[in-house]
C-alpha positions in Angstrom: 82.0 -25.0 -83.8 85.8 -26.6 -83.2 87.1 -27.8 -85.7 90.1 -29.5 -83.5 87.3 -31.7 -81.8 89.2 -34.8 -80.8 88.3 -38.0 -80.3 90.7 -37.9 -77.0 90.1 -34.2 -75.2 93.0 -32.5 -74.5 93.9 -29.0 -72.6 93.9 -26.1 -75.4 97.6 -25.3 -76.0 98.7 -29.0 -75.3 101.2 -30.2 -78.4 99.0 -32.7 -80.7 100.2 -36.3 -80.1 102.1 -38.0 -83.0 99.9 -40.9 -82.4 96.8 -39.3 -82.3 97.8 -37.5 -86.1 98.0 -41.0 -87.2 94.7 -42.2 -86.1 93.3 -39.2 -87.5 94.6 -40.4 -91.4 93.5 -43.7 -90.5 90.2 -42.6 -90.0 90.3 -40.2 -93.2 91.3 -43.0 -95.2 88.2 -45.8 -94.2 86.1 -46.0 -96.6 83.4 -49.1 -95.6 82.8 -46.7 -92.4 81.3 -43.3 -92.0 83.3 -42.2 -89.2 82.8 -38.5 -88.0 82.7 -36.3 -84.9 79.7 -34.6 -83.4 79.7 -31.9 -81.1 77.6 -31.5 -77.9 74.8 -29.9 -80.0 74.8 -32.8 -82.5 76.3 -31.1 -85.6 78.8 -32.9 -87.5 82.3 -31.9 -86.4 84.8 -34.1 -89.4 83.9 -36.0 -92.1 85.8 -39.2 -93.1 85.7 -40.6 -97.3 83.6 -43.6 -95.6 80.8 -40.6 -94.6 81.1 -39.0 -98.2 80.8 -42.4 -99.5 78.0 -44.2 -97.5 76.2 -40.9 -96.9 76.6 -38.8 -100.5 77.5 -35.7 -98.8 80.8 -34.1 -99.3 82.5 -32.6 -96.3 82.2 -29.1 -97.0 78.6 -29.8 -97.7 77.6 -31.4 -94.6 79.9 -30.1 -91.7 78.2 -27.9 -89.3 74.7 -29.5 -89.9 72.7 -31.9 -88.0 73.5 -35.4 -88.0 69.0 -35.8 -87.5 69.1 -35.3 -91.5 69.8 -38.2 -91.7 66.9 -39.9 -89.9 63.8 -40.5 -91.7 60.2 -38.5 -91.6 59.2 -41.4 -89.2 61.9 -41.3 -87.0 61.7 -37.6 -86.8 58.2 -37.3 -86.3 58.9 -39.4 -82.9 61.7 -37.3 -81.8 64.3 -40.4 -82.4 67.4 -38.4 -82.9 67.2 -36.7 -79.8 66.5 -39.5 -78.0 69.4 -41.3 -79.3 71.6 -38.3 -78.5 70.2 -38.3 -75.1 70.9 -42.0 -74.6 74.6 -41.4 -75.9 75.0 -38.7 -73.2 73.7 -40.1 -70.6 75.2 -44.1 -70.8 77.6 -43.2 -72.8 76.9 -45.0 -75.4 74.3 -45.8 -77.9 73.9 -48.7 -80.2 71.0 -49.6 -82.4 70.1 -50.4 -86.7 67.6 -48.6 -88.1 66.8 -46.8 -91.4 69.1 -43.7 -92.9 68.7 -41.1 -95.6 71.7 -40.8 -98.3 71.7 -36.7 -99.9 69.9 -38.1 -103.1 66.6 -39.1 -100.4 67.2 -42.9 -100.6 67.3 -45.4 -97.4 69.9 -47.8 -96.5 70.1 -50.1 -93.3 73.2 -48.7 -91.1 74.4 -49.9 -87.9 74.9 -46.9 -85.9 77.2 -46.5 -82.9 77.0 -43.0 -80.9 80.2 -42.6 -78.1 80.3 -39.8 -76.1 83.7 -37.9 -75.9 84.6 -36.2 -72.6 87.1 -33.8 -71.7 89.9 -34.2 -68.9 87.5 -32.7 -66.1 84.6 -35.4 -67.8 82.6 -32.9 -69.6 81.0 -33.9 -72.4 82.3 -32.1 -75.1 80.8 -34.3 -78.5 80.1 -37.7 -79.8 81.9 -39.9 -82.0 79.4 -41.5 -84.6 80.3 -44.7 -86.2 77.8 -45.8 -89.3 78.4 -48.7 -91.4 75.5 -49.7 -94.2 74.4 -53.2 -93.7 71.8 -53.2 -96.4 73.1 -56.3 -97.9 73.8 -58.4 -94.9 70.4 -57.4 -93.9 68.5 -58.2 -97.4 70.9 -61.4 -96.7 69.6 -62.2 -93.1 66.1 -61.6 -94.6 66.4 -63.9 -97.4 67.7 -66.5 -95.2 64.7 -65.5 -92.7 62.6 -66.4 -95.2 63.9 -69.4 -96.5 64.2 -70.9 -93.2 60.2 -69.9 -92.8 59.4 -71.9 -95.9 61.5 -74.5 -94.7 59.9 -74.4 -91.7 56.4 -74.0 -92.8 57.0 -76.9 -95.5 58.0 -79.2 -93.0 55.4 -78.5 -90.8 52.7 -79.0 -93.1 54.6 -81.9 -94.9 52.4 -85.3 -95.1 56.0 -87.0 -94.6 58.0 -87.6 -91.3 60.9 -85.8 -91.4 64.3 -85.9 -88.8 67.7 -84.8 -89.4 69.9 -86.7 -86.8 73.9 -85.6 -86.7 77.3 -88.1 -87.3 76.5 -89.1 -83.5 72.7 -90.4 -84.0 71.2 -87.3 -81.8 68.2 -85.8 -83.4 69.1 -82.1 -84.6 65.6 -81.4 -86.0 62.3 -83.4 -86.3 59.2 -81.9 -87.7 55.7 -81.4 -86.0 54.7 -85.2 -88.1 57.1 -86.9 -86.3 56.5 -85.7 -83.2 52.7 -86.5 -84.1 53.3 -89.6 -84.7 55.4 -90.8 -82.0 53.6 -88.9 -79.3 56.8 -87.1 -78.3 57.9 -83.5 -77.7 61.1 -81.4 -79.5 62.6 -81.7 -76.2 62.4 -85.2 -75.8 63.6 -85.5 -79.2 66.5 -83.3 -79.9 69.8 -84.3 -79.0 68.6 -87.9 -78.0 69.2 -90.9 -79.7 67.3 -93.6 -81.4 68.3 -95.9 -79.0 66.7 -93.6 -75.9 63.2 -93.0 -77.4 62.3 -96.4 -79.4 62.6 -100.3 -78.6 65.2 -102.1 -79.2 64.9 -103.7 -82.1 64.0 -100.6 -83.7 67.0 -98.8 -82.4 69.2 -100.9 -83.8 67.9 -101.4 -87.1 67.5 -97.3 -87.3 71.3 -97.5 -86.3 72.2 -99.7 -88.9 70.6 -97.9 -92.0 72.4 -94.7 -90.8 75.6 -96.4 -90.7 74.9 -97.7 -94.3 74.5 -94.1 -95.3 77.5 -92.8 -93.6 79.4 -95.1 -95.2 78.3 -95.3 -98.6 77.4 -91.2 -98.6 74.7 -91.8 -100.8 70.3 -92.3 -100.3 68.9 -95.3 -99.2 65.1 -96.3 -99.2 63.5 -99.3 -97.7 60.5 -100.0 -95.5 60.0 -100.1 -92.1 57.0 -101.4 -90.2 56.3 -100.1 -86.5 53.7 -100.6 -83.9 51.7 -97.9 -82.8 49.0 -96.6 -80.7 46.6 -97.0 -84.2 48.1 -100.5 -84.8 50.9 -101.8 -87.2 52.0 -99.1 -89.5 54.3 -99.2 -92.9 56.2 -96.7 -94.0 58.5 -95.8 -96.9 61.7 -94.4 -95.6 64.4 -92.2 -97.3 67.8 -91.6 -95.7 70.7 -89.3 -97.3 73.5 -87.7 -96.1 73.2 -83.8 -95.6 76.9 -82.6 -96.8 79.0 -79.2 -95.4 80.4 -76.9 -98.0 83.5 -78.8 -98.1 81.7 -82.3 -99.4 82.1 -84.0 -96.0 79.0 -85.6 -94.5 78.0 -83.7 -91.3 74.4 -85.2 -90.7 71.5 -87.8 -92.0 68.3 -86.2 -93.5 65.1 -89.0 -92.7 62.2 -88.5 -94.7 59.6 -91.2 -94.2 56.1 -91.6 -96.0 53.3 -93.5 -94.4 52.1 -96.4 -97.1 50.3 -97.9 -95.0 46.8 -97.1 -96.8 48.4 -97.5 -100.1 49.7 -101.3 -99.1 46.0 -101.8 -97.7 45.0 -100.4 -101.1 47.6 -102.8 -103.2 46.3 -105.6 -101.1 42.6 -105.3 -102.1 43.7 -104.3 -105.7 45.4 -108.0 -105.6 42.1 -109.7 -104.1 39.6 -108.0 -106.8 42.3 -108.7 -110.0 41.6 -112.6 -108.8 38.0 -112.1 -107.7 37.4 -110.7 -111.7 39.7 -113.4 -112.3 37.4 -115.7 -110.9 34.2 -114.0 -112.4 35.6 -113.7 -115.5 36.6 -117.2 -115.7 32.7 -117.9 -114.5 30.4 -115.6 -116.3 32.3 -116.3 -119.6 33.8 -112.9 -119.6 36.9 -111.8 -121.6 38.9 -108.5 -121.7 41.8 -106.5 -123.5 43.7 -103.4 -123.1 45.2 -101.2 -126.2 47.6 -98.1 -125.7 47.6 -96.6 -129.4 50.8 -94.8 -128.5 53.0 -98.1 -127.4 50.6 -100.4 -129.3 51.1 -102.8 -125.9 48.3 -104.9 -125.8 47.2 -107.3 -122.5 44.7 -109.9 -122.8 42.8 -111.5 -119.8 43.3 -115.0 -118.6 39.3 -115.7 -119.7 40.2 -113.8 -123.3 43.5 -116.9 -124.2 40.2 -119.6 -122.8 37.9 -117.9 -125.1 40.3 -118.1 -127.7 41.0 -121.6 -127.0 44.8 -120.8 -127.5 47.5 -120.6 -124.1 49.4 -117.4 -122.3 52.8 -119.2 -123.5 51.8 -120.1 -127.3 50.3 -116.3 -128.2 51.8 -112.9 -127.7 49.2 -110.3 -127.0 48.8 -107.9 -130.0 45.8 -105.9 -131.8 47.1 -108.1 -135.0 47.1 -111.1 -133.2 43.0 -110.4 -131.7 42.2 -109.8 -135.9 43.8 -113.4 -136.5 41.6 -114.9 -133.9 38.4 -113.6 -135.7 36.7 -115.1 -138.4 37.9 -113.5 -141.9 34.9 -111.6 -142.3 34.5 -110.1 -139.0 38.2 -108.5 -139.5 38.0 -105.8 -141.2 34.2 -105.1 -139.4 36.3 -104.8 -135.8 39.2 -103.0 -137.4 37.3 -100.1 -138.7 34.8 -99.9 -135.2 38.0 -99.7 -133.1 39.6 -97.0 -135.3 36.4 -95.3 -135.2 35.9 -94.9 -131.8 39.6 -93.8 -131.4 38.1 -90.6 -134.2 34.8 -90.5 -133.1 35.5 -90.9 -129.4 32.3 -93.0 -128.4 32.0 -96.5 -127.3 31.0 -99.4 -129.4 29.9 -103.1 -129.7 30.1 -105.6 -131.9 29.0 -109.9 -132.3 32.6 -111.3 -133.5 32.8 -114.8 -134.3 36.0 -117.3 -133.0 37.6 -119.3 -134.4 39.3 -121.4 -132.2 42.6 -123.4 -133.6 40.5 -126.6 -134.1 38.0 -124.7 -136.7 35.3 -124.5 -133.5 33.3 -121.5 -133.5 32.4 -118.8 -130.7 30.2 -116.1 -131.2 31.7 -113.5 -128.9 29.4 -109.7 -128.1 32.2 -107.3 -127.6 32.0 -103.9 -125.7 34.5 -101.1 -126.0 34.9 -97.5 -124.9 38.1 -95.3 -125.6 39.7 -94.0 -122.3 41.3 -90.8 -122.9 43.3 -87.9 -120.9 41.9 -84.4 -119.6 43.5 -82.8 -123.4 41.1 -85.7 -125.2 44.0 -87.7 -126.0 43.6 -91.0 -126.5 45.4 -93.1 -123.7 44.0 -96.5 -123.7 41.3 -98.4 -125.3 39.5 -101.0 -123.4 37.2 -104.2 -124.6 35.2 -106.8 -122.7 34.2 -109.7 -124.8 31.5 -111.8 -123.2 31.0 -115.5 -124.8 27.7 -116.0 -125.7 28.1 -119.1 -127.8 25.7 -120.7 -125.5 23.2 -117.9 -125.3 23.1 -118.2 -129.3 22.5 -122.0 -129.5 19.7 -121.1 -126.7 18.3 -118.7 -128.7 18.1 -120.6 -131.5 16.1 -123.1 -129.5 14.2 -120.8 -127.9 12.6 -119.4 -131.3 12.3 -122.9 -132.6 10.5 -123.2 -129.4 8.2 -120.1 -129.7 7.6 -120.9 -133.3 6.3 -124.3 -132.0 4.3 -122.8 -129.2 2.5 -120.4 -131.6 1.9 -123.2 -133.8 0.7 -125.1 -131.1 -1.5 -121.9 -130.1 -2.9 -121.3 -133.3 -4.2 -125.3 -133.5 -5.7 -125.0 -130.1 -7.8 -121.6 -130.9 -8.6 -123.5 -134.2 -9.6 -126.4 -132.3 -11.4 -124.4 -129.8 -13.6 -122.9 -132.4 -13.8 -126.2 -134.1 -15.6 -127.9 -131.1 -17.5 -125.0 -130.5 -19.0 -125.4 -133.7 -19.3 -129.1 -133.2 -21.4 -128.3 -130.1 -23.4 -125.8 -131.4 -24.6 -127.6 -134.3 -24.6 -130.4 -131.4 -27.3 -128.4 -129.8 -28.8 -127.4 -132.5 -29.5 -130.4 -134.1 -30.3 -132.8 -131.4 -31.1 -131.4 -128.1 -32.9 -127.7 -130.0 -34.9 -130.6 -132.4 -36.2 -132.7 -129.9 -37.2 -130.2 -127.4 -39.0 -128.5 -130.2 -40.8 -131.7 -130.9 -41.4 -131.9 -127.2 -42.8 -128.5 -127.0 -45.1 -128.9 -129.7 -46.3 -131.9 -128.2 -47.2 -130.8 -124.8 -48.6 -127.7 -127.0 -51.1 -130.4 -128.5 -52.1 -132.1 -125.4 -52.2 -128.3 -124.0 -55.4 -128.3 -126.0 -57.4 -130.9 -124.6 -56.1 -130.1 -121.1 -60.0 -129.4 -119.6 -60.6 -133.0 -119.5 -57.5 -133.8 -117.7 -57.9 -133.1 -113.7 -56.6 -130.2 -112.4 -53.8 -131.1 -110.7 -52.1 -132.9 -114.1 -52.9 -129.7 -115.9 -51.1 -127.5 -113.4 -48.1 -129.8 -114.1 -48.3 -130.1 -118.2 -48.4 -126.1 -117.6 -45.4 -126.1 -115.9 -43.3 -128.3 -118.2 -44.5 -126.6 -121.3 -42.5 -123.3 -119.5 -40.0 -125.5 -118.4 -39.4 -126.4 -122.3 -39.5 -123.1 -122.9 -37.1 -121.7 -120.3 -34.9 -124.3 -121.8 -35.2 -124.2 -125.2 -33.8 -120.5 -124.6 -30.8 -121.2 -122.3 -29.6 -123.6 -125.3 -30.0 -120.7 -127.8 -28.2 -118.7 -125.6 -25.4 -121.4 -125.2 -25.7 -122.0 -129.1 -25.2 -118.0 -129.8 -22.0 -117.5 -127.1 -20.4 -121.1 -128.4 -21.3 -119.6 -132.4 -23.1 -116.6 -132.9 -25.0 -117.5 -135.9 -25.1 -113.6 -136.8 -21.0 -113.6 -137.2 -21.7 -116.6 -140.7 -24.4 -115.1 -141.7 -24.0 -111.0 -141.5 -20.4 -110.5 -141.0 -18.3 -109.2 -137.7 -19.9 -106.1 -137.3 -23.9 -107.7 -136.6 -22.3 -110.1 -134.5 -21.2 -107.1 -132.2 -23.6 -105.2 -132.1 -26.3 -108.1 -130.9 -23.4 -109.3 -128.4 -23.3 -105.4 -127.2 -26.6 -105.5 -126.9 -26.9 -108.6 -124.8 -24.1 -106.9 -122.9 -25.2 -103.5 -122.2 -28.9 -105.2 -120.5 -27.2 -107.9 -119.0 -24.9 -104.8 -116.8 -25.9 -101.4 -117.5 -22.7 -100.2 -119.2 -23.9 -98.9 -122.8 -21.7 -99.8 -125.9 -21.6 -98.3 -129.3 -20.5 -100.4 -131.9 -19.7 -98.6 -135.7 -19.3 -101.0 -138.5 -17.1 -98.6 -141.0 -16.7 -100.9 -143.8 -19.7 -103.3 -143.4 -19.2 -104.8 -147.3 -15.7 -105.8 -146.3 -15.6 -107.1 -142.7 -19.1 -109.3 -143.7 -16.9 -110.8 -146.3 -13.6 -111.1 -144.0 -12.4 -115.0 -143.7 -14.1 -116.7 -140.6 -10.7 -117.0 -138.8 -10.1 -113.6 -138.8 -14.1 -112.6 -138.1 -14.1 -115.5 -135.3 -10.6 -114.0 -133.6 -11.8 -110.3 -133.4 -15.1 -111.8 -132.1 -13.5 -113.3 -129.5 -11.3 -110.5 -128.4 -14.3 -108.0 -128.4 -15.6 -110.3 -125.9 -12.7 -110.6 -123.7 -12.4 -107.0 -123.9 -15.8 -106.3 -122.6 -15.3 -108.8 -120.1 -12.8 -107.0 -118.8 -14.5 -103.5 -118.7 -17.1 -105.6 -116.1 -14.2 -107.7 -113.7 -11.6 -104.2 -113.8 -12.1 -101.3 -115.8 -15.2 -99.7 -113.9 -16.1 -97.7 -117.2 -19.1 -96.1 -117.8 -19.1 -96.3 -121.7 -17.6 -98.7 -123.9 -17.2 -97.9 -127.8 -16.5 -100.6 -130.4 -15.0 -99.5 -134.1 -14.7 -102.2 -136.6 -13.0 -101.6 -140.3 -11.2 -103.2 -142.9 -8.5 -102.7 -145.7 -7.7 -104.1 -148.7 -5.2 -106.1 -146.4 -6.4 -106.3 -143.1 -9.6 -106.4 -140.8 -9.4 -104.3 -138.1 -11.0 -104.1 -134.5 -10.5 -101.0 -132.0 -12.4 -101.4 -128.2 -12.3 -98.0 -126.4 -13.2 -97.9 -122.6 -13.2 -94.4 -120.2 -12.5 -96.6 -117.5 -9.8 -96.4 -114.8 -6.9 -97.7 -117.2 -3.8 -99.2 -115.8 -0.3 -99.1 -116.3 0.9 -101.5 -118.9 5.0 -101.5 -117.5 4.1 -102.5 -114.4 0.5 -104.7 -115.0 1.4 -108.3 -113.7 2.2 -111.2 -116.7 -1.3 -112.6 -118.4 -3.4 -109.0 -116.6 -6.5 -108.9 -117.5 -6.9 -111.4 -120.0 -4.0 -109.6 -122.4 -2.4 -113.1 -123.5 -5.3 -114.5 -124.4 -6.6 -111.8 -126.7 -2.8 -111.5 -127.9 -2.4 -115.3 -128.7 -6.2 -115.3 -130.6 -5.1 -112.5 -132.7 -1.2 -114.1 -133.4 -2.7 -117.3 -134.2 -5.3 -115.7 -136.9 -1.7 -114.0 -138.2 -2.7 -110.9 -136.4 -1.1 -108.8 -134.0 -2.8 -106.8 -130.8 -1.7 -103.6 -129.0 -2.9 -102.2 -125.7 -2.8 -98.6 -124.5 -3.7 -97.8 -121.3 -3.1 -94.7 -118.9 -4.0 -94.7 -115.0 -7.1 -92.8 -114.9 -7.9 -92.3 -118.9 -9.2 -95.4 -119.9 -8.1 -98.5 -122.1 -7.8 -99.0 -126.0 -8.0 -102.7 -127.5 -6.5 -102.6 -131.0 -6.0 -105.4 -133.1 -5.7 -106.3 -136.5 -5.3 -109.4 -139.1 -5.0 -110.6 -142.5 -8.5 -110.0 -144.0 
């Protein structure tokens, strides 16, 4: 090793050069550099402090070694040092960053220069190695990589338009939105001007707006509206001024939002707040808002009608709504609002009205509490429909029921009534005086041999025809009255009507009399009602029920007489059986009027039960 290596070879025995002694302290004395000699084999030849500082290694402690101990297990492994050496030696130079070892095993990021050092005759005779660490401005470079990638990748990816133009109006940056949007390119973009890439008018207005900002060095925000390829557009546009490190304003920054949905959106909002308007105002249909934390309160335009007060005379309050009700709905509305607010369900409530002129309103008021994703309440919200109207309708709808079950209950008892006028009709005169007619063709039957044959033949015929007769009126007689129902009670009367039944179609029916004693004595209205709806019943199981057994329980309380008709037929369903189905209204308006009441049950497939009951 010599440990005269020079930076500048010189002949041995040549004087050193003043000049050259003082580079030489120079060098000793850098510290932000590691500055040291190499000779041809790559060991280190000096050591400067900068070396001892960067590196760690003292110069007794690292002259005469290889510089490659400084190279990491990577770059080893490849054969880097070497190759950097050989580089040196054969261009004469060799530049590249990289990672380096320090003594204590840890890595910095050094700029490394390798020169080679020749003698006189241009041998090469050793390197000079030059290593500054750049850790920092490389941690710095990174960090500012970064950021410029999140810039970059927020801008890209950023709903908004966004442009920065400089002092001149030439576009400096314009993100992949803008260019989306226009239907440009970044090279027709940058360094151009508003006025070469948009009309006129748009130009100049985009001119002025930058001006404004340059001027005033502060944000501006407006709309703009431009035609495009999709149709009209709005946007919301943002302008500041982008400031140097000295405070002077070196560029605009333009960031613009399309609003063009959200003005569609503001528009149909406007449209349906007077289209509820409008309903509200026809259906009779108030509304108010409450925020419990404010206590602001809006009423609807419908809510001041209902109310029968104006906008201008009445400010909106919770305190204000209590006044409007009548002092004994007050407190009732109070506490179901501060309940929901607790209990955090809806409610509803009739409130009565009273309107400044003493006029009553009866108003049915829904609510529901709206509150935030932490259950807080936020807002509490009411509709108040006026049914004033409905009420008085009611009212003269149950009037009107009230007189159409009166009504019903005098035709079903004039009904009966004439049937027992006709019965006894048929009875009495038409039944007597066929009787009397039969039992005089019986006593001219007897001396029929004298008579000729042919008037015999036709006294035969009439005394069957009298006959035939006399039976269709006691059938007549028994379906107008059955004389069983006065005489042995509800229960006889069935079974000789199930009887007639069963023969007349085939379809057996079992009738059980539970409390004979009672129903025999039951009040003819109530006997004559059941009757009646036993027959309907059964007259149904023939037209629609397609059963093939019918069975008939009849019983009594101390309070009521009771009738039960069980079919297996094909049943129905009663939600959706048409109004008036088989008979139901008639069988329900027999039993109301008697001061009854009837039930069906019926499944699709299992049959049909009659059950009815009245006062005894």
């Amino acid at each position: 090793m010599n440990p005269d290596l020079r930076l500048v070879a010189r002949e041995p025995g040549v004087a050193a050069d003043p000049a050259d002694q003082q580079f030489r302290l120079l060098v000793s004395s850098v510290t932000d550099y590691a500055i040291y000699l190499l000779d041809g084999a790559g060991r280190v030849a000096s050591w400067n402090a900068g070396a001892e500082r960067i590196k760690g290694y003292r110069a007794d402690e690292i002259i005469g070694r290889s510089f490659s101990q400084f190279y990491t297990p990577e770059d080893h492994a490849q054969g880097v040092p070497e190759q950097n050496l050989a580089k040196a030696r054969r261009e004469g130079r060799f530049e590249s960053e990289g990672w380096r070892l320090r003594k204590d095993g840890s890595r910095f990021w050094a700029l490394v220069v390798i020169d080679t050092v020749r003698n006189d005759a241009g041998e090469v005779i050793g390197f000079a190695k030059i290593t500054r660490d750049i850790s920092e401005r490389r941690a710095m470079e990174q960090r500012l990589r970064e950021s410029e990638e999140r810039m970059r990748a927020f801008t890209t990816h950023s709903p908004s338009l966004m442009c920065m133009k400089d002092r001149d109006g030439r576009y400096r940056f314009a993100n992949d939105r803008f260019l989306e949007r226009y239907s440009l390119r970044a090279d027709q973009v940058l360094g151009r001007t508003d006025a070469e890439l948009f009309p006129r008018r748009q130009a100049l207005a985009a001119a002025a707006h930058d001006a404004e900002v340059l001027a005033r060095g502060e944000p501006l925000q407006y709309e703009e509206r431009a035609s495009l390829a999709d149709g009209q557009r709005v946007s919301l546009v943002s302008k500041f001024p982008v400031f140097d490190a000295s405070g002077t304003v070196t560029a605009i920054g333009v960031v613009a939002s399309d609003i063009t949905d959200r003005r569609v959106t503001e528009q149909a909002l406007r449209e349906q707040r007077t289209l509820l308007a409008e309903a509200q105002k026809i259906a009779g249909l108030g509304s108010w808002e409450w925020d419990p934390d404010t206590g602001r309160v809006s009423w609807s335009d419908e809510l001041y009608r209902i109310f029968g007060v104006a906008r201008q005379d009445v400010q909106p309050s919770f305190e204000n709504y209590l006044e409007r009700l009548h002092p004994e709905d007050r407190q009732q509305s109070g506490s179901m609002v501060a309940r929901a607010l607790i209990d955090n369900r809806p409610f509803s409530m009739l409130e009565r009205v009273v309107r400044p002129g003493g006029e009553l309103r009866y108003v049915r008021s829904q609510g529901d509490v709206v509150r935030n994703e932490r259950g807080k309440p936020i807002k509490v919200l009411v509709a108040c429909l006026d049914i004033t109207e409905q009420r008085h309708s009611e009212g003269a709808l149950r009037q009107a029921a009230q007189d159409l079950h009166g009504l019903t209950r005098r035709l079903v008892q004039a009904e009966e009534a004439e049937r027992r006028r006709l019965a006894r009709e048929l009875h009495d005169r038409v039944g007597q005086s066929l009787s009397a007619l039969n039992i005089n063709l019986d006593i001219i039957s007897r001396d029929s041999h004298a008579l000729p044959p042919a008037l015999r033949q036709r006294l035969e015929d009439s005394l069957g025809l009298v006959d035939g007769t006399l039976q269709s009126i006691e059938s007549v007689m028994a379906d107008l009255r059955p004389p069983l129902l006065d005489e042995y009670g509800l229960g006889a009367a069935l079974g000789w009507h199930s009887e007639e039944f069963a023969r007349r179609t085939g379809v057996p029916v079992t009738v059980t009399d539970r409390t004979p004693d009672a129903t025999k004595g039951a009040r003819p209205e109530a006997a004559v009602a059941l009757f009646r709806i036993a027959q309907e019943a059964l007259n149904n199981v023939l037209k629609h029920a397609q059963a093939r057994n019918v069975r008939i329980d009849v019983s009594a309380t101390d309070e009521e007489l009771i009738l039960d008709v069980h079919d297996d037929g094909r049943g129905f369903d009663p939600r959706a059986a048409r109004r008036g189905r088989w008979g139901m209204t008639t069988m329900r308006e027999r039993a109301e009027a008697a001061g009854g009441q009837l039930h069906v049950d019926a499944t699709p497939g299992e049959g049909t039960r009659i059950h009815a009951r009245v006062p005894l």
